[in-house]
C-alpha positions in Angstrom: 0.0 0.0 0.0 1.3 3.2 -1.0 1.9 6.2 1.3 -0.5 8.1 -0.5 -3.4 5.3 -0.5 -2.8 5.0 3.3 -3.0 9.0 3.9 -6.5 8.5 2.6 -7.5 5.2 4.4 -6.4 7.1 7.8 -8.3 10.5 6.7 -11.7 8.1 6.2 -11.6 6.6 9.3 -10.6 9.7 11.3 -13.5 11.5 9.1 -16.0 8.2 10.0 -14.9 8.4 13.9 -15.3 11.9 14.0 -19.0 12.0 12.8 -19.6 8.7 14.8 -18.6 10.5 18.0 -20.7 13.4 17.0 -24.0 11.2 16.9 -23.3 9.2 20.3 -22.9 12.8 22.4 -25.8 13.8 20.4 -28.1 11.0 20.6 -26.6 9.1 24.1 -25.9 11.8 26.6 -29.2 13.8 26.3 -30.6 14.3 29.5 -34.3 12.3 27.9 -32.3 9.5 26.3 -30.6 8.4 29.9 -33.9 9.4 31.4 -36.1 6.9 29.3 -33.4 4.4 29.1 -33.7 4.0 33.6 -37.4 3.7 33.3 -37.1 1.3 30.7 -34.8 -1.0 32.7 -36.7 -0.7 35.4 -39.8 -1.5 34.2 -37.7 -4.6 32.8 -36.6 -5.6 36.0 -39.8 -4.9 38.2 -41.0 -7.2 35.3 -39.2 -9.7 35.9 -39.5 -10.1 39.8 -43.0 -9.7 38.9 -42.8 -12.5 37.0 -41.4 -14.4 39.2 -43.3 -13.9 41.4 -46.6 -14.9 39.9 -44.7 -17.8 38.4 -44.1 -19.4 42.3 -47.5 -19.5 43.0 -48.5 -21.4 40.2 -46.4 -23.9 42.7 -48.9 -22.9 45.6 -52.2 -23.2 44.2 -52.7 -26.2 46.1 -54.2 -25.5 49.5 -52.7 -26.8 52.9 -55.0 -28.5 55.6 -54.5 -29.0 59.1 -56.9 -32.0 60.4 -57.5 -33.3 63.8 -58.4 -36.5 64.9 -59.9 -37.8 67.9 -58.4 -41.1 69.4 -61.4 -42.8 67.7 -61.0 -41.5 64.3 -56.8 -41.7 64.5 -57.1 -44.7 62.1 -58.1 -42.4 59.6 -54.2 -40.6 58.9 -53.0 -42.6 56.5 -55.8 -42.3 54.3 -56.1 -39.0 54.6 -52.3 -38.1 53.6 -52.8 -40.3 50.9 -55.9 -38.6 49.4 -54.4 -35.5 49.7 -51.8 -36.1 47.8 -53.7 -38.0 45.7 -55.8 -34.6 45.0 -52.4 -32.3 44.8 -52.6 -30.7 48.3 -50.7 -31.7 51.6 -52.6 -31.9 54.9 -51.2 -32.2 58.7 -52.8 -34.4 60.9 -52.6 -33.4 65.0 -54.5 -35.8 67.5 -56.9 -33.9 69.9 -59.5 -34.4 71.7 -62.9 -32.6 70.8 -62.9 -29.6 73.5 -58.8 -29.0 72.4 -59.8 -28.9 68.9 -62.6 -26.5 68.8 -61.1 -23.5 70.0 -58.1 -23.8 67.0 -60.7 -23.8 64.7 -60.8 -20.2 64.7 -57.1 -19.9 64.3 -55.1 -22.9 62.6 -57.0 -25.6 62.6 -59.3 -26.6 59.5 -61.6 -29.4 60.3 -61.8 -31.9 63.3 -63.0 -35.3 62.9 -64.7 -37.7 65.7 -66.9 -40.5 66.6 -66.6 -43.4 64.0 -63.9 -43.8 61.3 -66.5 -45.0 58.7 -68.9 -42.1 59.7 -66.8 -39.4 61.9 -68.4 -36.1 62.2 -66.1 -33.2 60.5 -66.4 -30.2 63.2 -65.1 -26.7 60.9 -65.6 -23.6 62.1 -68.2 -22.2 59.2 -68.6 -23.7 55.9 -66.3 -27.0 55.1 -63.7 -25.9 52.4 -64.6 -28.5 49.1 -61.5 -29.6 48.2 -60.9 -30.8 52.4 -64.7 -31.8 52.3 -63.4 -34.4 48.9 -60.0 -34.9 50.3 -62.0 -36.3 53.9 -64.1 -38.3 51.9 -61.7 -40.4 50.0 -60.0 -41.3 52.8 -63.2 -42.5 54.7 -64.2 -44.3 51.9 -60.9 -45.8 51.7 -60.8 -46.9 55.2 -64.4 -48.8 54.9 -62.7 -50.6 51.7 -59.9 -51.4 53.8 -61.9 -52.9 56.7 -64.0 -54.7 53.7 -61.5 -56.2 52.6 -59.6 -57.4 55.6 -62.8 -58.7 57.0 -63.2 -61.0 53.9 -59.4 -62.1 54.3 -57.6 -60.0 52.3 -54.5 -57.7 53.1 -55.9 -53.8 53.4 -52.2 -52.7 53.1 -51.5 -54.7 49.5 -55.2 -53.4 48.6 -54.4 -49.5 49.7 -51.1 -49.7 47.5 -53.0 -51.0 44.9 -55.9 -48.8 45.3 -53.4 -46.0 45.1 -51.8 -46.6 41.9 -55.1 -47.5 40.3 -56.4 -45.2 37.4 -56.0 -44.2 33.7 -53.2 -43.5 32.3 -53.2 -40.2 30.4 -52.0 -40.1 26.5 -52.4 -36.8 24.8 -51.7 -36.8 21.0 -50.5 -33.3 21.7 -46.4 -33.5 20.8 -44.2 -32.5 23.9 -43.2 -29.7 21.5 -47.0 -28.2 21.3 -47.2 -28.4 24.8 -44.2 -26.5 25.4 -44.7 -24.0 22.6 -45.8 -21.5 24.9 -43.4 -22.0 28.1 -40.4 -20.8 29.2 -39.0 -21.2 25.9 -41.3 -19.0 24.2 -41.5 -16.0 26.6 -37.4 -15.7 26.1 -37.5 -16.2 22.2 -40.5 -13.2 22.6 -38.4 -11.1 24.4 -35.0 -11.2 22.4 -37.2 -10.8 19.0 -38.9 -8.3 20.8 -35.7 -6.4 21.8 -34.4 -6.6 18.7 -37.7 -5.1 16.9 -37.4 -2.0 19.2 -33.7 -1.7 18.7 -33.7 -1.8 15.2 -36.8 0.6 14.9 -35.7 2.7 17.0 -31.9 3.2 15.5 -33.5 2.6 12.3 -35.8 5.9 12.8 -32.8 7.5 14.1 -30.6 7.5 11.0 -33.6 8.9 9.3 -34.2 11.7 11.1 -30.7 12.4 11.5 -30.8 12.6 7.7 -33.4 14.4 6.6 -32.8 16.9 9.8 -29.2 18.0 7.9 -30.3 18.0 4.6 -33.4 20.5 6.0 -31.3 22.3 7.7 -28.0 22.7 5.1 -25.9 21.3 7.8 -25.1 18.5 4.8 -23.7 21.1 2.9 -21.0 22.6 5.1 -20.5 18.8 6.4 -19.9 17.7 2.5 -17.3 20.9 2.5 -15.3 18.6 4.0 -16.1 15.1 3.9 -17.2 12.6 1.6 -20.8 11.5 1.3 -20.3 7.9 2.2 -18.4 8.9 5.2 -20.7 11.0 6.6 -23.2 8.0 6.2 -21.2 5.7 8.0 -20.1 7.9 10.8 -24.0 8.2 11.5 -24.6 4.7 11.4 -21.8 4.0 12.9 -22.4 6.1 16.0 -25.9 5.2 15.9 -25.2 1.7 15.7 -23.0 2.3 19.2 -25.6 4.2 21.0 -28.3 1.4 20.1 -26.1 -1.6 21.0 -25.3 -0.1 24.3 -29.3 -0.1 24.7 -29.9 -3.4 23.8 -26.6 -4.1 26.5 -28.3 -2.3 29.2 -31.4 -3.9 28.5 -30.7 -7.2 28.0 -28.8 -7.1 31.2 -32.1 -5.9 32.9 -33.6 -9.1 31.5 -30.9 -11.6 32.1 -29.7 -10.6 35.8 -33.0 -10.7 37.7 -34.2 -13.8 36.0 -30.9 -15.0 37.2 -31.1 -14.1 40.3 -34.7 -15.3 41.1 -33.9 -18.3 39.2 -37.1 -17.8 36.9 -35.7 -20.2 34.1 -34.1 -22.9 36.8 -35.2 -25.8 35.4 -35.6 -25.3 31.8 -33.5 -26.4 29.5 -32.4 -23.0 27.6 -28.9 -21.6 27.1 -30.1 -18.0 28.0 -26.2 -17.0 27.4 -25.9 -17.9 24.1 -29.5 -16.9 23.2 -28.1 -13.4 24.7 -24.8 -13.4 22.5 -26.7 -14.6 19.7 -28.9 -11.7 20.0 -26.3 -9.5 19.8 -24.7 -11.1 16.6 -28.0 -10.4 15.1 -28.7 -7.2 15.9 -25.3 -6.3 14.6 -26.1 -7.9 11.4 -29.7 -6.8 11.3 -29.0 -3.0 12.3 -26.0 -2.9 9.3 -28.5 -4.4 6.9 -31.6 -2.1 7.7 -29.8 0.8 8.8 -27.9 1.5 5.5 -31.3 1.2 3.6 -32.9 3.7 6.4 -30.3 6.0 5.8 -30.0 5.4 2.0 -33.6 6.6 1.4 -34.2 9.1 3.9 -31.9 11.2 1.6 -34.3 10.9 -0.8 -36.8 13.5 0.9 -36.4 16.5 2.0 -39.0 17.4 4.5 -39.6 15.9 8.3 -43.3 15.4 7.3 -42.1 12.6 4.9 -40.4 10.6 6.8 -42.6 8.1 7.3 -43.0 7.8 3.6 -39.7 5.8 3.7 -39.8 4.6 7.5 -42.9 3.1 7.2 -42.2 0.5 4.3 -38.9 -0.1 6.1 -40.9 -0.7 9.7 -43.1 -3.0 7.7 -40.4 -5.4 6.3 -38.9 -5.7 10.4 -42.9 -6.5 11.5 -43.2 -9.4 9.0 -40.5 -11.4 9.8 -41.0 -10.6 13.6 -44.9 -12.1 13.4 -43.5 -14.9 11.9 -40.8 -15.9 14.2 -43.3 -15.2 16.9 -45.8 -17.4 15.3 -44.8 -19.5 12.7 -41.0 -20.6 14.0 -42.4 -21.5 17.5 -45.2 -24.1 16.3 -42.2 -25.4 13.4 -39.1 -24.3 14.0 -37.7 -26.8 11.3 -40.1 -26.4 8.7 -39.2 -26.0 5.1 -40.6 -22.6 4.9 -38.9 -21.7 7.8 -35.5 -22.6 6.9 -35.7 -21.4 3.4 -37.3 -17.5 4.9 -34.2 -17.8 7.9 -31.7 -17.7 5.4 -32.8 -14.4 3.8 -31.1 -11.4 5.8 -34.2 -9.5 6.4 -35.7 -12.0 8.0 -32.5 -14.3 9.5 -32.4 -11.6 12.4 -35.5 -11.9 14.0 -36.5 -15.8 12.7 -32.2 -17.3 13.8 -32.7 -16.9 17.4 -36.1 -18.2 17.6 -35.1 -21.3 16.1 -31.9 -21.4 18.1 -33.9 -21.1 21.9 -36.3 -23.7 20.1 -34.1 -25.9 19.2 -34.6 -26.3 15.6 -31.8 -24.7 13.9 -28.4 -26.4 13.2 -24.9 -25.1 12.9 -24.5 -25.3 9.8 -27.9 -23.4 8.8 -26.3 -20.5 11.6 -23.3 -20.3 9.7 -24.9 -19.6 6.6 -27.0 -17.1 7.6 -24.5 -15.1 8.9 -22.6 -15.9 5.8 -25.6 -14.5 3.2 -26.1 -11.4 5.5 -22.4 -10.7 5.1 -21.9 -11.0 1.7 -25.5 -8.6 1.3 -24.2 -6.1 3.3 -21.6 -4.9 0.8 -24.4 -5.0 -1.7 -26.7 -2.6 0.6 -23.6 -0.9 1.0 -23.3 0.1 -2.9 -27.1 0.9 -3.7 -27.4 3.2 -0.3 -24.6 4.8 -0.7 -25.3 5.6 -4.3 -28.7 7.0 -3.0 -27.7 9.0 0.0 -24.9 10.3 -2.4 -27.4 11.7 -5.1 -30.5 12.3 -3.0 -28.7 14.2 0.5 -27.7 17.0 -2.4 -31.1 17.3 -3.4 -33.6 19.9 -3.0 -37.6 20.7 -3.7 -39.5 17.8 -4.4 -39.2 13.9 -3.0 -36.4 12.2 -5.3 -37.4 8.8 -7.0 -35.3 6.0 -6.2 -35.0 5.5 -10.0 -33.5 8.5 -10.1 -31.1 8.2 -7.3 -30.0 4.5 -8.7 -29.6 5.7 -12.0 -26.8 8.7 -11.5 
């Protein structure tokens, strides 16, 4: 490389840096940007301990009796630990006699049972709750099947073991993967694609208004004094692309740590590390690839009130592929469909680590993912830069992208 050719390689990249730093003081370090980014994570993490908390009491659902039993109906404890368990609750048996018990029954007692084991009376303070009222039950009919049959010569303890494990056996012809399409699994894959969406918006509509913002204002002009189009471009992006992946940092991190912590995915069989890093990968890959094309045509226009004439067709290709990974990749993540629309870079960022915290994507299929989006990027690179390049210069009316691809 000659001396000259490397003068200009270092005056690019000291031109890129210099606009790049410009856009993370200017977009970062704004007193509303580092105000919305706290209340963001900390909805995130309130969310999260929310979460978890709600998720332990699905564990708790079950209610917890405390029984007592009178010397005459103490025959009856066995049964009535079984049935509970039997019905997914736990109860404690205490024996007491009648006048001990029915003071408790205002305070920690649930139900006290006398007289005979095959008809006790059950002593509650108001109503009997059901499921005690149906766990009390089974285990007095039990007890009257086990005197039955130890009466006619049989063995009550072979007949309660028996009676225990009797029952159907449950088939569903729904796959384990159905059944878990909308667990654990699915609320992380939700969340990165999420992430990404609003990442990728939000930078996305950043470039653009950043864009047509300079070119309203004739900043472009004095900037273009001095520096080349497509550095100016890639400084934004560039900048904008640092500011956007210290968001999704932060905010992944507001995710990750508390469900950590509380041990929300404990358990579950999900590398939330990798899904994390993978997340990262593809928000580098996807912001390059939609960020030059935000960019690109936003110097088409030349007022603020058009922007969504360009962000909106952009917002629309990030929403397709975002529906479907949350839709279609979680009922078949290996589908042909799916594999064929995860190797096309508009879609491989949002659809790759669905499949990944699913399951259904090998490396192979990763690797050439990545590979397309990289070899599309320098594509992008040439039709966006030939667009800014001809449309940031122009004034009055909205360019056509024939136009700008034609000069």
């Amino acid at each position: 490389m000659s001396t000259k050719d490397r003068t200009s390689r270092n005056s690019t990249l000291a031109n890129v840096g210099m606009v790049a730093r410009r856009e993370v003081k200017a977009r970062f370090f704004t007193k509303s940007n580092l105000i919305s980014l706290a209340i963001m994570t900390a909805v995130i993490v309130v969310g999260i301990f929310v979460l978890d908390y709600f998720a332990g009491r699905e564990g708790d659902d079950a209610a917890d009796f405390t029984v007592a039993l009178d010397s005459g109906t103490a025959e009856l404890e066995p049964q009535l630990v079984a049935a509970g368990l039997a019905l997914d609750t736990t109860v404690d048996v205490e024996e007491l006699s009648r006048d001990d018990a029915e003071p408790r029954l205002a305070e920690d007692l649930d139900a006290f049972l006398g007289g005979d084991p095959a008809r006790p009376e059950m002593l509650v303070e108001e109503d009997a709750d059901q499921q005690l009222l149906a766990v009390v039950t089974s285990a007095v009919q039990a007890h009257v099947l086990a005197t039955q049959v130890s009466e006619l010569g049989g063995d009550p303890q072979a007949f309660n073991e028996a009676l225990a494990t009797a029952g159907p056996q449950v088939a569903s012809v729904q796959t384990d993967e159905d059944a878990d399409q909308f667990g654990p699994q699915y609320l992380v894959a939700v969340l990165a694609i999420s992430l990404l969406l609003f990442a990728l918006i939000g930078s996305g509509s950043l470039i653009a208004m950043g864009v047509v913002e300079e070119k309203t204002s004739r900043v472009v002009e004095i900037l273009l004094a001095t520096i080349r189009p497509s550095e100016l471009l890639a400084g934004k992006i560039l900048g904008i692309g640092i500011v956007s992946l210290v968001q999704v940092v932060v905010l992944s991190a507001a995710a990750a740590v508390p469900a950590w912590v509380t041990g929300l995915l404990d358990g579950f069989q999900i590398d939330l590390g990798g899904t994390l890093l993978l997340v990262l990968l593809w928000f580098f890959l996807g912001f390059t690839v939609f960020s030059l094309l935000f960019g690109g045509f936003a110097a088409l226009i030349s007022r603020q009130e058009e922007i969504g004439a360009v962000t909106t067709p952009l917002m629309f290709l990030m929403f397709v592929p975002y529906y479907l990974a949350m839709f279609m990749v979680t009922s078949d993540p290996d589908g042909t469909v799916v594999r064929v629309l995860s190797q096309i870079p508009f879609f491989s960022p949002f659809m790759m680590p669905v499949r990944h915290v699913f399951g259904g994507v090998e490396t192979w299929e990763m690797l050439l993912s990545i590979g397309i989006a990289l070899v599309a990027i320098p594509v992008l690179v040439l039709i966006a830069g030939r667009v800014y390049r001809r449309g940031v210069l122009h004034t009055g009316g909205r360019m056509k992208l024939t136009d700008a691809l034609r000069g």
